[in-house]
Every structure is written in structure tokens, then in C-alpha cells.
C-alpha positions in Angstrom: 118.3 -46.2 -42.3 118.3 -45.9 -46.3 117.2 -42.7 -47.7 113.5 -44.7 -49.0 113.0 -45.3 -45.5 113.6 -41.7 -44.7 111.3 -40.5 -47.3 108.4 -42.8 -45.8 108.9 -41.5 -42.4 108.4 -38.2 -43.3 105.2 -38.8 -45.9 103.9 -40.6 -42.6 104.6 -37.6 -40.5 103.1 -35.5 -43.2 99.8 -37.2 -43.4 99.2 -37.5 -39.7 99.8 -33.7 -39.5 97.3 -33.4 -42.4 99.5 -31.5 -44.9 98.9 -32.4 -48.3 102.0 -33.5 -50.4 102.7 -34.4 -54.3 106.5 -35.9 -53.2 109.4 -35.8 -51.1 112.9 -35.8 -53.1 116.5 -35.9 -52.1 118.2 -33.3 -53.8 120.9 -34.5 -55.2 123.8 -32.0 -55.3 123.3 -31.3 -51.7 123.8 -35.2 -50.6 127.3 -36.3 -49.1 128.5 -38.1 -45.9 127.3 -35.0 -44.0 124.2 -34.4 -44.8 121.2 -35.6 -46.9 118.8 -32.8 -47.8 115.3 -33.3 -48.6 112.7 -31.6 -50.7 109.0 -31.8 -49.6 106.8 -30.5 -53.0 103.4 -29.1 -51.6 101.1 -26.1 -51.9 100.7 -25.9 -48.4 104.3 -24.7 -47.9 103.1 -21.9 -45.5 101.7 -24.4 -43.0 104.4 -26.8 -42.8 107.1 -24.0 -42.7 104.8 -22.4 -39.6 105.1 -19.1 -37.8 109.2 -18.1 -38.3 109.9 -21.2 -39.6 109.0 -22.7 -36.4 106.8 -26.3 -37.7 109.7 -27.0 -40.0 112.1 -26.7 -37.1 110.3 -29.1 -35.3 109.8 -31.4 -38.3 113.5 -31.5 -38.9 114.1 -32.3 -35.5 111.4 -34.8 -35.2 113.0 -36.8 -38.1 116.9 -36.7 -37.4 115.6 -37.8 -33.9 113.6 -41.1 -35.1 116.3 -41.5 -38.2 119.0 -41.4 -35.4 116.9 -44.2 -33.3 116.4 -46.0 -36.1 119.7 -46.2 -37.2 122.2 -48.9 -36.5 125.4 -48.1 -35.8 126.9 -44.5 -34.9 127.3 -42.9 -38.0 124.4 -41.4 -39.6 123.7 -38.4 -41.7 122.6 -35.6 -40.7 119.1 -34.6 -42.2 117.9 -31.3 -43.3 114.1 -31.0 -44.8 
């Protein structure tokens, strides 16, 4: 799955969980065959990062779940949002 894909995904999952967003970014010192960090820029930061960090958890998993599916082939990167 290329990264644009990726980025989609999550503005989709975004907007059905009704949290307003001005972009999603990789950021690009943290990329490498590990892992692919994003950054999601919004002012509702409190409700996507949830009680103890607890939405974001979930969010994180929800994606590198669906990217994983998604996928072809066995090697993917591991995403961290």
C-alpha cells in the first residue's frame, strides 16, 4: 500500500469519527524500512488522542490492521500515527 493510500485511509477514518483535520503528513526523518510515522495536524488533538492515550491506540491499530490487509505481499511497514 503506498504511503498516499495510507494518508487517505486515515482522512477517511478521521471524518467518519467526526474529528476535524487540516492534514496528515509523513514525517520525514522518522521514515525507513521499519516504520513510517505519520503526523495528523488538528485542533481537536485531545479527542483523537482520548482518555490515556487510549483513541489513538485504537487508531494506530485500526490502520496497520487494514494497511496490513491491504497490502500485497509480506513485507510492510510498520505504521505509527
Amino acid at each position: 500500500m503506498e504511503i498516499g493510500d495510507t494518508h487517505k485511509l486515515v482522512g477517511e477514518i478521521l471524518q467518519k469519527l467526526g474529528v476535524e483535520h487540516e492534514g496528515i503528513e509523513t514525517v520525514p526523518h522518522m521514515i525507513d524500512r521499519e516504520r513510517t510515522v505519520l503526523m495528523i495536524r488538528t485542533k481537536d488533538s485531545s479527542v483523537l488522542i482520548g482518555p490515556q492515550g487510549e483513541t489513538l491506540h485504537a487508531l494506530n491499530h485500526l490502520v496497520r490492521q487494514m494497511v496490513h490487509k491491504r497490502s500485497e505481499g509480506p513485507a510492510v511497514s510498520d505504521i505509527l500515527i
